[in-house]
Structures are given as C-alpha cells and as structure tokens.
LUMDOKE-164994 format. One line per 10 residues: their letters; for each residue y, z, x of C-alpha. Coordinates in Angstrom, 2 decimals. Layout:
N
a) Y,Z,X  ...
This chain:
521
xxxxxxxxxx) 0.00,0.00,0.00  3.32,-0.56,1.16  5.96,1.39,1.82  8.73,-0.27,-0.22  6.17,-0.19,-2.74  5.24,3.60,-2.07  9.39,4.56,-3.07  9.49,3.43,-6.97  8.10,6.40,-8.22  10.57,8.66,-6.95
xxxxxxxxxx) 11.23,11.79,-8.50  10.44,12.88,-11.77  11.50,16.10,-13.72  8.30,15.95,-15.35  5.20,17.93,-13.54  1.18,16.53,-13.41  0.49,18.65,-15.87  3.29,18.21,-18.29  3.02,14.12,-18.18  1.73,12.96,-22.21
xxxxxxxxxx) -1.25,10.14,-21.38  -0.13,6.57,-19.79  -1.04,4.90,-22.90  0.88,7.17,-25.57  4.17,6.80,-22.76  3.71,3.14,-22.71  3.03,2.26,-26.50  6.26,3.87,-28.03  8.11,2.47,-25.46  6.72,-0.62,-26.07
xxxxxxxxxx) 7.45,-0.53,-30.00  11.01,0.26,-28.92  11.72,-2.39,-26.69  9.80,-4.48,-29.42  12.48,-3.26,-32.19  15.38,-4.43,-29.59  13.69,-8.18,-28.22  13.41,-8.44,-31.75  16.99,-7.95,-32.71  17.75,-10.97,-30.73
xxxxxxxxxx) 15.48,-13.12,-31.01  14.60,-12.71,-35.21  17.91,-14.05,-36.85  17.45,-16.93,-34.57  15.74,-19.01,-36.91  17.58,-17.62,-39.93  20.61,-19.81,-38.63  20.46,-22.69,-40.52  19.60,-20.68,-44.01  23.06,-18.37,-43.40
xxxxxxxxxx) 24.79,-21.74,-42.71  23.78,-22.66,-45.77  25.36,-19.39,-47.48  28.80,-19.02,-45.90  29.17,-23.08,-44.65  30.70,-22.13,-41.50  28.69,-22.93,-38.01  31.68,-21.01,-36.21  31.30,-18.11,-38.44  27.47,-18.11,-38.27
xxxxxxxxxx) 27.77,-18.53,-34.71  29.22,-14.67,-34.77  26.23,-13.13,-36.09  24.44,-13.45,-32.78  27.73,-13.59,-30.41  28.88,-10.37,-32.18  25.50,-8.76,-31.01  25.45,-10.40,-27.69  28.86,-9.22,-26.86  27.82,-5.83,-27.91
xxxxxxxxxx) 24.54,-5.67,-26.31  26.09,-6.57,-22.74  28.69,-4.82,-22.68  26.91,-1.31,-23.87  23.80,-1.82,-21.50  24.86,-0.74,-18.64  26.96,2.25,-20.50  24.17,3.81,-22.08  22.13,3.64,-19.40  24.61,5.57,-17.38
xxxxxxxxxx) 24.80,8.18,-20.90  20.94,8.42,-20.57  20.75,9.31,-16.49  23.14,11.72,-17.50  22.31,13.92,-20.86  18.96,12.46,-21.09  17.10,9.33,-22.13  15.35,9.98,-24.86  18.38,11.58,-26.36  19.95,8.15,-25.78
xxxxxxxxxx) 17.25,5.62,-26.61  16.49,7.99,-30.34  20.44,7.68,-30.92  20.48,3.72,-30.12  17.05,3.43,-32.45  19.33,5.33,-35.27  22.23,2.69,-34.76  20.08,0.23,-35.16  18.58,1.72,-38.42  22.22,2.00,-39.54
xxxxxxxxxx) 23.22,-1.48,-38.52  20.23,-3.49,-39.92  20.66,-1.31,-43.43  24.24,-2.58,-43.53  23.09,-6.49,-42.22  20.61,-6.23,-44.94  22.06,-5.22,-48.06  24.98,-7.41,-48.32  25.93,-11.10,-47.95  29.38,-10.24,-46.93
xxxxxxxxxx) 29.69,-11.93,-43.74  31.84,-9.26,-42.25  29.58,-6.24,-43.14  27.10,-8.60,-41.50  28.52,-9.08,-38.73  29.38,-5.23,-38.23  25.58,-4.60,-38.54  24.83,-7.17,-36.19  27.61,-4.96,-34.00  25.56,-1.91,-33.97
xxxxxxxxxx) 22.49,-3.45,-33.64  24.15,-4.71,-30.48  23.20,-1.48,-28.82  19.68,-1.93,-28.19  20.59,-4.32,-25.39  20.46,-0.88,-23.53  16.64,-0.09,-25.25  15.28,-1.57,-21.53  17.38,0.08,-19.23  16.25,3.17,-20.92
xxxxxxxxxx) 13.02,2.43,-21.21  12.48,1.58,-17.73  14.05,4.63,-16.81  11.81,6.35,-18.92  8.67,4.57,-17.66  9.92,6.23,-14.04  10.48,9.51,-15.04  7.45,10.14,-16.91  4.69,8.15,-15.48  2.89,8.75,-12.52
xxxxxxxxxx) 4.09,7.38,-9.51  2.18,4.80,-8.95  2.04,3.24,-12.35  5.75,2.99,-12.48  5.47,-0.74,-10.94  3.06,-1.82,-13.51  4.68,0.05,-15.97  8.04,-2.02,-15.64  5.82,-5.23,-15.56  4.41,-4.03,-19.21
xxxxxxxxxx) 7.82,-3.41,-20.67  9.35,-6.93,-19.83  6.39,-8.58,-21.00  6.66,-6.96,-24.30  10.23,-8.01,-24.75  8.93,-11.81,-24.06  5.89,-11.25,-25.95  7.88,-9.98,-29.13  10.94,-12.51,-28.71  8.19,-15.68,-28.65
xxxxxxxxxx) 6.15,-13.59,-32.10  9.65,-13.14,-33.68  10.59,-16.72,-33.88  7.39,-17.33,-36.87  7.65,-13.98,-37.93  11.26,-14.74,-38.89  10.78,-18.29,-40.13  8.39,-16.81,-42.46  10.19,-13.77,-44.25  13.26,-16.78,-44.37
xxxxxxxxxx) 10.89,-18.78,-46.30  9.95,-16.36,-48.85  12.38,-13.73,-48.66  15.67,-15.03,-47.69  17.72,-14.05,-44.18  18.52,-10.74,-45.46  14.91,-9.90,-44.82  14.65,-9.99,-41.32  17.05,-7.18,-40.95  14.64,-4.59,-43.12
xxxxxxxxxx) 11.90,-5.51,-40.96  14.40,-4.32,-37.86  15.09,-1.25,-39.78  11.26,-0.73,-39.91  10.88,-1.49,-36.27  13.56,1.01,-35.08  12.02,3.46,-37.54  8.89,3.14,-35.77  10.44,3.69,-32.38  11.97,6.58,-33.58
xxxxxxxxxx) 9.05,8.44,-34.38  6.74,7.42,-31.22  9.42,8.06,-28.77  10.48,12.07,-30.63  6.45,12.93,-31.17  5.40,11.20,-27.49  8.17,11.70,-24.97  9.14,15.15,-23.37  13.23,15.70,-23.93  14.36,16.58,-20.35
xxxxxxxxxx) 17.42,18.29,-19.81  19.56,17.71,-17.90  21.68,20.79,-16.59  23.89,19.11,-14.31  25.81,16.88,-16.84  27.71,19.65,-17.93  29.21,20.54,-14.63  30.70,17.51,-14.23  33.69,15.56,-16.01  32.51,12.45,-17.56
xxxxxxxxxx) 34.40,9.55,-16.34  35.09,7.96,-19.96  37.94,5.80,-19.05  35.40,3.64,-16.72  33.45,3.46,-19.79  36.62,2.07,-21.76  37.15,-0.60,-19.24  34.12,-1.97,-18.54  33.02,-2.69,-21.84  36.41,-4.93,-22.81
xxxxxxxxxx) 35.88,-6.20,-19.43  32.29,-7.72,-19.79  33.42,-8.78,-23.27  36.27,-10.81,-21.94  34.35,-12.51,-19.43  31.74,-13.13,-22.22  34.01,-14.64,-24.61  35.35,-16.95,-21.80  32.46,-18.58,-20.99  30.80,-19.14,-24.63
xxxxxxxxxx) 34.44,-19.67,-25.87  34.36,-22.79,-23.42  31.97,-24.23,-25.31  33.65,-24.69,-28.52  36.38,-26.29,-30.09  39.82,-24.94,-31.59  41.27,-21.26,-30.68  38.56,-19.77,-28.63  38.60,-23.14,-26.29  42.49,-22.78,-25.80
xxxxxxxxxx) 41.93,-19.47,-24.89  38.88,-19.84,-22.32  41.34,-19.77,-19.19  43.83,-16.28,-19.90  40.56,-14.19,-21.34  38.83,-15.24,-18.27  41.89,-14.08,-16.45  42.32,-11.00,-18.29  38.51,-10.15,-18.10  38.38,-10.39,-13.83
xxxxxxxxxx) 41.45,-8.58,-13.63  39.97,-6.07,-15.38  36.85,-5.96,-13.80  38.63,-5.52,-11.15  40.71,-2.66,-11.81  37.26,-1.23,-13.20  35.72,-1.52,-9.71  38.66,0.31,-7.83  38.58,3.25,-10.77  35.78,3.39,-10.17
xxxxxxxxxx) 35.20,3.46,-6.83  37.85,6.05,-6.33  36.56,8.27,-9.05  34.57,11.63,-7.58  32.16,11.29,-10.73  32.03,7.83,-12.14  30.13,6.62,-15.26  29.13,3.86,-13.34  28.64,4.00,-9.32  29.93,0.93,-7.75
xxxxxxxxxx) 29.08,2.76,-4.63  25.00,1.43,-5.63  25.93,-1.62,-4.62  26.32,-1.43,-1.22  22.26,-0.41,-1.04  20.61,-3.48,-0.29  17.52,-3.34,-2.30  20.56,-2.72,-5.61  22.24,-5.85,-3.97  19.68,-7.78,-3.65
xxxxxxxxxx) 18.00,-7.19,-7.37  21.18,-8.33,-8.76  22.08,-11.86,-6.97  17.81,-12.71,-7.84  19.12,-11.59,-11.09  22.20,-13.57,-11.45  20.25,-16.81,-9.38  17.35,-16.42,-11.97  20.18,-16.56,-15.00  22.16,-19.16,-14.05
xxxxxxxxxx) 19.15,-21.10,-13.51  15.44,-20.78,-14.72  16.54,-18.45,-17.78  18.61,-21.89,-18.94  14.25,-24.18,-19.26  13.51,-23.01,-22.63  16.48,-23.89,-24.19  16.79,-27.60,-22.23  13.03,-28.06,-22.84  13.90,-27.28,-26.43
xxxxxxxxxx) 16.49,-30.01,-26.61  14.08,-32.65,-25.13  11.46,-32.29,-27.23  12.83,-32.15,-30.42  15.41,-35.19,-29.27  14.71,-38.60,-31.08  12.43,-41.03,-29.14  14.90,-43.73,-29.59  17.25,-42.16,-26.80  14.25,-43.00,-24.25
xxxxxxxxxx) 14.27,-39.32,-23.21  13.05,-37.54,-26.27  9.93,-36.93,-27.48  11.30,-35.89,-31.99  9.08,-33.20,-32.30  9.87,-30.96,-35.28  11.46,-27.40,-34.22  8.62,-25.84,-35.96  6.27,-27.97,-33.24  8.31,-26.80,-30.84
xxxxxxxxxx) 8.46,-23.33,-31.69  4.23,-23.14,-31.24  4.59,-25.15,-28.08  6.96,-22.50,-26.62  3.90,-19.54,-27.30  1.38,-20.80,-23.99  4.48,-20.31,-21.83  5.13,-17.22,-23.40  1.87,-16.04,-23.07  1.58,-17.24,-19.66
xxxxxxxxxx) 4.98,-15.31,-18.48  3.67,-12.02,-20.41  0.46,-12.80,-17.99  2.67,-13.03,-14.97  4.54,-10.22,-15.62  1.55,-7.57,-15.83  0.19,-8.78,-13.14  3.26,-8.94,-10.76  3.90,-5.15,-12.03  0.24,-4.37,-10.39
xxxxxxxxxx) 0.91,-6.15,-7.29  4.41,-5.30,-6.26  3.24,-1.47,-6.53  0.26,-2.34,-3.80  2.19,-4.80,-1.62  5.84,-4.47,-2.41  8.10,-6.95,-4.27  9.05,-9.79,-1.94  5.48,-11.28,-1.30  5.74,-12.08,-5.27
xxxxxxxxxx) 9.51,-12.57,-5.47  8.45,-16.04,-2.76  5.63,-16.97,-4.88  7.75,-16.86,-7.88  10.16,-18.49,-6.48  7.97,-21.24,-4.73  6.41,-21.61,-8.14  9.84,-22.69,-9.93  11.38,-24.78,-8.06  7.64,-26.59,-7.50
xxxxxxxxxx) 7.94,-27.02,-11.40  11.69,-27.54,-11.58  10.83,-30.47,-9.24  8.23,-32.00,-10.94  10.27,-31.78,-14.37  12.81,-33.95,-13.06  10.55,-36.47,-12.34  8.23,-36.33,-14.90  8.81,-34.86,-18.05  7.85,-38.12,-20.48
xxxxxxxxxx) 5.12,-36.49,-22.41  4.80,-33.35,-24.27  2.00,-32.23,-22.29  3.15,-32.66,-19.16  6.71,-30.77,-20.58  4.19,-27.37,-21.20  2.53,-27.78,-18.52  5.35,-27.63,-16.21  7.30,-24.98,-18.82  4.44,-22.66,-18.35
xxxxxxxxxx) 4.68,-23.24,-14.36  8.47,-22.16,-14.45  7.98,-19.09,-17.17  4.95,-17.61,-14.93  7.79,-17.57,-11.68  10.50,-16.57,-13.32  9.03,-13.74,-15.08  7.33,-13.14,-11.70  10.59,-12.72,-9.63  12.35,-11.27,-12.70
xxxxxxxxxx) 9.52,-8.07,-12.68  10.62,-7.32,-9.20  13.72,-6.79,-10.15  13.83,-3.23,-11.54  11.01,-2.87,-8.43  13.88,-3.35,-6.00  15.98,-1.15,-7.76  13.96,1.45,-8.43  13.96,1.71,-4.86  17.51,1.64,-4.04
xxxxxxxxxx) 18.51,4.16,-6.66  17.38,7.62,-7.11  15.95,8.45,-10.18  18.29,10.11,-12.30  20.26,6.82,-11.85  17.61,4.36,-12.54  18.42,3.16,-15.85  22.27,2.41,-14.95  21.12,0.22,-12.54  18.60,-1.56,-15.15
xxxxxxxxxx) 21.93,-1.60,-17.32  24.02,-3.62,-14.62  20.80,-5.90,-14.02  21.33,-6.09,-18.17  25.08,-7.44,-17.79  24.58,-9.55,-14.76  21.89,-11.42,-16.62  24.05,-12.07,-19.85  27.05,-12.86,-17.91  25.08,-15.25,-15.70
xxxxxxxxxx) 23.15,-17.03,-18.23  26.30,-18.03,-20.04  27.45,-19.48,-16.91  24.20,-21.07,-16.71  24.16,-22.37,-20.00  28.01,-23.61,-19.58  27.05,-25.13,-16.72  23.36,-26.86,-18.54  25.79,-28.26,-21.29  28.61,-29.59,-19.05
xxxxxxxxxx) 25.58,-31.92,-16.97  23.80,-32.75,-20.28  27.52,-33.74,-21.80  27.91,-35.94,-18.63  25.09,-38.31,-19.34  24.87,-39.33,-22.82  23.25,-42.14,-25.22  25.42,-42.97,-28.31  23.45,-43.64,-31.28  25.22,-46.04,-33.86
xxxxxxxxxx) 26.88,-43.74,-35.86  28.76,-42.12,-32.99  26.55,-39.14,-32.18  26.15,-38.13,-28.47  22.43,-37.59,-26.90  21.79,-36.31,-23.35  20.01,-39.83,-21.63  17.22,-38.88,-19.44  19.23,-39.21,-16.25  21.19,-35.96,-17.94
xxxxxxxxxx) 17.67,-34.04,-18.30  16.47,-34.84,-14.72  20.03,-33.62,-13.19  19.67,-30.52,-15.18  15.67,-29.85,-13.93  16.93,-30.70,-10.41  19.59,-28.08,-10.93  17.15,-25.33,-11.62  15.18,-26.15,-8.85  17.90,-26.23,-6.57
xxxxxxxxxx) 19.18,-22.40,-8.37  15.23,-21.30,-7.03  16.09,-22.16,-2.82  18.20,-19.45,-2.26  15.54,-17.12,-3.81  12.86,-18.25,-1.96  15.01,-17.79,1.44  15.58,-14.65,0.52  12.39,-13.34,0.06  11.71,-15.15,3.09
xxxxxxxxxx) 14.15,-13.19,5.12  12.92,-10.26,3.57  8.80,-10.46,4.63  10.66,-11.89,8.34  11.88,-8.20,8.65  9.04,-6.43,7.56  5.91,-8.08,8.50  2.55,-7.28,7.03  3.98,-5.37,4.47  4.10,-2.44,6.66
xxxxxxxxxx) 1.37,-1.29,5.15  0.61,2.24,4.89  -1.91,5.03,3.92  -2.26,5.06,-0.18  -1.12,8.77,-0.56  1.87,7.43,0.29  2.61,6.22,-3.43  2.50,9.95,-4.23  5.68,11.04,-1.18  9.12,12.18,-3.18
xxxxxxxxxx) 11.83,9.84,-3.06  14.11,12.68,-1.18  11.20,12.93,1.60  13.11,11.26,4.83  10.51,8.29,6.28  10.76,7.69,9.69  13.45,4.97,10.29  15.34,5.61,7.35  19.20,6.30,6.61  20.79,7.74,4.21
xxxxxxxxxx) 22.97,6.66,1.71  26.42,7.63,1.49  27.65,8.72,-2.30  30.02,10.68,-3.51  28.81,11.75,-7.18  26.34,14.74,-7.39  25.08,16.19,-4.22  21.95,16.23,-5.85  21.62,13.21,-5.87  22.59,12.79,-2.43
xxxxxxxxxx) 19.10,13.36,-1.34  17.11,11.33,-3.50  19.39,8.62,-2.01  17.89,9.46,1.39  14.85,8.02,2.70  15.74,4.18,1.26  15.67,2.09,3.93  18.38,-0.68,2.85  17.41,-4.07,3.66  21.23,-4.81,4.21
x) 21.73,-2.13,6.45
C-alpha cells in the first residue's frame, strides 16, 4: 500500500468500537446523495411539458439555472458549516430544505413559487461534500478510498435512472410529480442518516467567531461568474450583461480571496490551496469540466441530429436516453473500482490511466463517430476515464486537508466543477456555432467538421492531465510502497520526509495538517 494512499483516512472522532457497520454508513449516504443527483437530473426531461405550461423557454430555462446557481454557490459553504458544527447536523438540515422546497415546487404551477422551490432544493449541491466528509469520519480508514468511489458512482448511477424515472411520472402524472418523488427521497435520507450516523460534536466551533461575511461574498461571487458564462449563451438582457457581471463577479472573488486570506478564522481557508495535493485536485477538476464533463451532452446532439446534415445519426431522445445507460453503467464500474485501487496504490497510477483512456477515445471520436455503435462505444471509453480521474479527486484531497476540513474542500471541488463546465459548455457551443449546415428553412446544424473540432478539443483538455500524473509517479517511483498497517497511522503522525503545513485557523488543526507531504512543495 502506498503511502499517499495510507493518509486518506486521517483522523476520525469516531472510535473502533463506536463506528455503525460499513454497509448501514454507506447506504443512507447513498440514498442522500441519491435524493440530491436526483434533484438535478429529474426535471430534466420535464422541460418540454413546463414549456408547454408557461410558453417561455427563457423562463423554463430558470427552473434548473435557479437550482444550479444555488447549488454552486452553497456547496462549498455548507461544507465549511458541516467541518465546523457537524455534518450530519448539516446534511439532515439540507435534506429538510429540500423537503420544504420540493413541497412548494410541487403544489403549485406558479412559476415563481416554482422557481423558489427549485432555490432551496439548490442546497443539496452540498449533499456530496458532506457526504464524503462523512464517509471519512466514520469509516474505517482504509475504506475511505472506496468509500468516495461508491458515493460518486451513486450520483451517476441515480442521474442516468432519473432521466426514465422522470419521463415516466411526466407521462402519467404531469411535471409537478417529480418534485413529490424528491420530497420522498429527502424524506428517506432523513431518516437513514438520524437512525445510522453518530452526531459528533464539535466543541471547538464555539470558541471561535464565524467568519460570515466570507460566506456573504462568496456566494454572490460564484453566482456572478455563473450568470456570466450561461448568460453568454442567450439572447436579450442577460447577453448584454455577460461582460460587467463577469467583471463584478472576479472582482469579487477577488476581494473574497484577500478577506479571506487575512481573516484569523475564515469560513473558507484559501490558505488550502497552497497544499499541493488541494492544488492539484482542483486544476484535474477544472481540466476534467471544461472538457470530458462537456461528451454527453455533444454526443447527445449528434445522435439525435437529422441524417440529412451528413453528421447526424436522428435518433429519438428517448433512444438516446437508453443509449446513454452502458456508459453510465460503465463509469459507475470505473468509479468503484478506482475507489479500491487508489486506497492500495495511491491516486496518480489511475489519474494516467484515466487520463490515457480519454483522450485515446476523444481521439478516435473525432475521427470516427459515423455510427451509433461506434458513438457508445467510444462514450463508454471516455465515461470509464473521466469518472476514473474524477474519483481521485476527493483522494487527493483527502490527503491535503485534515479531516475536520474535508468536506470544504469537496465543496470548492463542487464550485470549480460548475464554474468550469459552463466554461466548457460556452466554449462546446461557440466551436459547434462555428461550423454549421443550414437546412432550407434557415435553421443552423453543427456540420461534422464542428463535431470532430469539438472531440479533438476534449482530447486535447485530457494532455495536461496525463502530464501531470506523469510528473507525479516521476517523483515518487514505485508507489513508495509501504507496510499495510500503514493505512491504519493518524493523519497528525509526522512521516519521515514530511513538512508541515502552515495555517492560521485552529491550532488543532495545525497538526493534522502535518505529516502531508505536498507534491508542490
């Protein structure tokens, strides 16, 4: 076992003894993060029926930007509220907005009381955080790794099941419907988390002031930013604006940063950054965003396209929506497994096979991608490395952050992926916009020059991860491996070799900061 992979237990308030079994810890927190995947991914296909209703795309379009806005910009927030006064406090009190916001969704067609319902529900963006926090502080050691590796595949297993599970209740029950089966969900989360999970204090919270006005900026900050880049893609107002709420957003990111970083107690820790392993999670992050994150939707796009525009292959979106479960499946797969593996040999050797594997499949996408076998073939290829590389994520910084700070670094991994992936996505729809077929009645179709651009883009987003990893394995050969009682060693226990980390919040957390080697350093 290595050594890297030996830190992301860490410490744990909760004793041998005192831990409730793996598989009671693991299935609430799986329902939970099932409720939040959920709350994203089931109004999806409920679009078209609500544009139907209130015969506005732009307005329909605010039912999910509402909850995206929300759910990035409280991720990272929460998970900071959890570290400190306890995460199962937190998660239970998300679960309850949730309740709250998908009774409100559900039992009007007022499109504003819809809208604030789709605003609460907005919090469970910080469900994994939390849960992955969670996973760490009440699992043993060395089932944390495959722990996290459960979790994410649960949120991609329940987003691909919500997409017919949704279409259905539409059918038969109308829109409204999907938000009383998220009421059940979160009511089901509720009670497995409170009868499961042990409520650990956490004495320390009160002896420090709370830094609330870094909470007030950061959320308006991420929200400006946000705006920005899906405001680009539209017409009227919100297009006019892109420019001076992108402005206003980085200044105030900015101004975040410094208040932050001056602050003796922040919400947030900047200072995390300058650990390597924390830096490094979050550019794989915001490289995997920008990138790979963007092949379901193009994929999407191309088969569903009419055949006429010689790159489509006018499948229905039903079709499509079955053709999108093997890759699912697959990534699920991946995930587990990666989750085993990074907690015997450490998380690079798998973040350069994932990242081999995508740009591999990115590559052969651009040049073939005429049939719709080939497309799921080489789909599947690119969801089985991404969700590879994206596992080792909280890996790497689980062991740059001590563990009564884990799940506000799973938040910021949260925010750099949604503010990434718009960019991505801006950046998908400016090259598909580029190269265009006209059919006669004037509409615009991405040509198949567009698609191949696009696939070559991904694979190019997949080099600098691979070179990465690369550099990473070139500084610490064989894995450094080391004797498997190692997994069990507390993350404040000084290895030889290591340095500490400098931070300024709680000295007790100064130690568990010790003993993290930083790969930056």
């Amino acid at each position: 076992m290595s050594q890297e992979a030996a830190s992301t237990g860490g410490t744990t308030a909760v004793g041998p003894d005192e831990r409730p079994a793996t598989w009671k810890v693991m299935t609430v927190l799986i329902i939970a993060e099932i409720c939040a995947a959920s709350c994203l991914s089931m109004p999806l296909p409920a679009l078209s029926a609500w544009l139907h209703i209130y015969g506005s795309a732009i307005a329909v379009g605010w039912i999910m930007s509402s909850f995206l806005l929300v759910s990035a910009a409280t991720a990272a927030l929460c998970g900071s509220l959890g570290d400190l006064f306890g995460r199962k406090r937190v998660i239970m009190a998300i679960l309850v907005t949730v309740l709250v916001g998908s009774v409100m969704s559900a039992s009007t067609e007022t499109l504003g009381w819809v809208i604030a319902g789709r605003c609460l529900q907005g919090v469970s963006g910080a469900v994994l955080p939390l849960a992955l926090g969670l996973s760490r502080e009440v699992l043993p050691p060395h089932r944390v790794s495959v722990g996290f590796g459960i979790i994410i595949a649960s949120a991609s297993g329940a987003s691909a099941l919500g997409f017919p599970i949704a279409g259905f209740l539409t059918d038969h029950y109308g829109p409204s419907s999907i938000f009383w089966a998220l009421g059940l969900f979160a009511i089901l989360g509720l009670i497995g988390i409170g009868a499961v999970l042990p409520d650990i204090r956490r004495p320390t919270a009160a002896d420090h002031r709370i830094d609330w006005l870094g909470g007030v900026l950061f959320a308006p900050a991420v929200a400006l930013i946000l705006l920005a880049v899906s405001g680009s893609r539209q017409g009227g107002w919100m297009a006019s604006l892109t420019w001076p709420m992108f402005a206003a957003g980085i200044a105030l990111i900015i101004f975040w940063y410094i208040h932050e970083r001056r602050h003796n107690a922040p919400l947030i820790d900047v200072r995390l950054l300058a650990n390597g392993y924390c830096f490094m999670a979050l550019i794989l992050t915001a490289l995997l965003a920008v990138g790979a994150f963007q092949i379901t939707e193009t994929a999407s796009l191309l088969l569903q396209q009419p055949a006429w525009t010689g790159a489509g292959l006018a499948l229905s979106a039903t079709a499509t929506g079955l053709l999108k479960l093997p890759a699912t499946g697959a990534g699920s797969l991946s995930s587990i497994a990666t989750g085993w593996l990074a907690g015997r040999w450490g998380p690079w050797p798998c973040v350069l096979v994932g990242g081999i594997v995508i740009c591999f499949a990115a590559v052969c996408a651009m040049l073939f991608h005429s049939s719709v076998l080939s497309i799921i073939v080489l789909v599947l290829m690119v969801m089985v490395g991404l969700t590879a590389v994206y596992t080792c994520v909280p890996v790497l910084l689980a062991l740059g952050t001590p563990a009564e700070r884990t799940s506000e670094a799973m938040g910021m991994m949260a925010v750099v992926r949604a503010i990434f992936q718009g960019v991505g996505a801006q950046m998908v729809a400016v090259i598909l916009a580029s190269w265009v077929v006209v059919s006669p009645s004037g509409v615009h179709f991405p040509s198949e020059l567009g698609y191949s651009i696009v696939f070559g883009y991904m694979s190019v987003t997949a080099v600098p991860v691979i070179l990465i990893a690369l550099a990473m394995l070139w500084r610490r050969p064989a894995a450094r491996a080391t004797n498997a009682a190692a997994s069990l060693r507390p993350a404040g226990e000084l290895s030889s070799g290591s340095k500490p980390v400098r931070s300024e919040r709680r000295p007790d957390e100064q130690a568990t900061l010790q003993g993290r080697e930083s790969p930056a350093s």
